[in-house]
N, C-alpha and C positions, 0 to 999 in steps of 0.2 A: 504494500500500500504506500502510495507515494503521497510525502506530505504539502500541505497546500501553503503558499504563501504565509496567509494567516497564520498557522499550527507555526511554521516554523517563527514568526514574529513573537507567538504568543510564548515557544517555548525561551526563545529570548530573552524574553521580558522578563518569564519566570525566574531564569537564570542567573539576569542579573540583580532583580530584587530579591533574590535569596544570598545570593555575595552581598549585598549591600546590609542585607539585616545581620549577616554572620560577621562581617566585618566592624559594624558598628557598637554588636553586642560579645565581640569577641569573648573580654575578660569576665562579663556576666554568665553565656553560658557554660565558658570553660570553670567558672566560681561555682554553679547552680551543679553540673556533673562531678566535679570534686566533692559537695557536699553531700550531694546524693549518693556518691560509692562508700563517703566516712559514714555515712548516717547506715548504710547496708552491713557496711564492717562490723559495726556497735549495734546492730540488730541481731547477726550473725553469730555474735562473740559475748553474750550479756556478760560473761563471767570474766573479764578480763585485769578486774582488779582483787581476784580471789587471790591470788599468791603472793601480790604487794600487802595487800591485808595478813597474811598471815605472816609475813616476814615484821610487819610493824607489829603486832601482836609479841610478836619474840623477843623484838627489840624491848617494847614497853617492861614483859616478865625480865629481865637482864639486868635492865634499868640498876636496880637494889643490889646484883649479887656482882654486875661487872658492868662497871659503865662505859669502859673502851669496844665490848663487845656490843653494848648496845648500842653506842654511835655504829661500828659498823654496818649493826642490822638497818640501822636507820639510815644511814647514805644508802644500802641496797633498795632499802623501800623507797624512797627516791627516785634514785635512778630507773629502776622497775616502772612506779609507776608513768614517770616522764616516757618513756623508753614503749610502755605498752599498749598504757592508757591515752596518751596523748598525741606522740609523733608517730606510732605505725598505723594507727586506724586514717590518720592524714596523708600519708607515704601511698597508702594501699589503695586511698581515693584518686591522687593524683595519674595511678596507672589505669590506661584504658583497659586492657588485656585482663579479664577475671582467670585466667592461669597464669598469668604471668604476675598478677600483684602482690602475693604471699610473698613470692622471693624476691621481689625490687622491696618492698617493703622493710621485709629483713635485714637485706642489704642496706639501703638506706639509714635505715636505724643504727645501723654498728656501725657506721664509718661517722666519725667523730668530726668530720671535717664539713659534714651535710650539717648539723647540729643550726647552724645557725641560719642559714635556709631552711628547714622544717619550724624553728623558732618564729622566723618572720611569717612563712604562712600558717602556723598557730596563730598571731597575734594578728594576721589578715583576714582570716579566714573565722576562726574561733572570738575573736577579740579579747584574749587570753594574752598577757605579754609579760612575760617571767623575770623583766626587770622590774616591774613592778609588785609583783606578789611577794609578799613577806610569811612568814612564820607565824606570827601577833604584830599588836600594831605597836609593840616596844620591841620589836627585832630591828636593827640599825642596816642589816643587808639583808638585805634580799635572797629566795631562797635559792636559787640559781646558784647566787653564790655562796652561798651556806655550804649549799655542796658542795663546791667544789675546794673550802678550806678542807671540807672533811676527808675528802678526797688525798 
């Protein structure tokens, strides 16, 4: 079937008013499918703060009998949750590929040098910005960097 003047005008049109709305709305839909795969992740995964919980739980019993042992539980708990809760369910939205995002995810997460790109789209994306969250509101740093003395 051979197409008429028109069809192919019309397909034109479509064409380009579809580049033009994808172009315009670039960073919204690419923000709206990010949130949507994070929001699948944490559907997926309800329990992803079970093992950060139980490590701070150890940490608190410790507290009394060794308090070098229980900073450490507490830097793990920490980093867990930052690590689980926070930067992989965002790692795992930003890939399109649903077999492929468990291990860019992972990926992602370990490499210490992404840390502050997954930071910025937490505080982009979540409006979560980890220089400003503190411990209490008489902690002097921030917990980011709490951590990282403890570290």
């Amino acid at each position: 079937m051979t197409d008429t003047l028109e069809d192919v005008m019309r397909e034109e049109f479509y064409e380009r008013l579809t580049k033009e709305i994808i172009d315009d709305n670039r960073e919204s839909i690419i923000g709206e499918f990010a949130l949507e795969r994070s929001r699948s992740y944490y559907l997926s995964n309800p329990d992803l703060d079970i093992v950060a919980l139980g490590v701070l739980e150890e940490a608190e019993k410790l507290l009394s009998v060794s308090p070098s042992a229980s900073i450490i539980f507490s830097y793990s708990c920490i980093e867990m949750t930052i690590r689980d809760v926070l930067l992989k369910p965002i790692a795992y939205g930003l890939v399109h590929d649903e077999k492929f995002s468990e291990l860019v995810a992972e990926l992602v997460v370990g490499n210490r040098h992404l840390h502050k790109l997954l930071f910025h789209i937490l505080e982009e994306a979540g409006h979560i910005d980890l220089k400003l969250l503190h411990r209490s509101k008489t902690a002097k740093k921030n917990i980011w960097a709490e951590k990282e003395d403890v570290r």
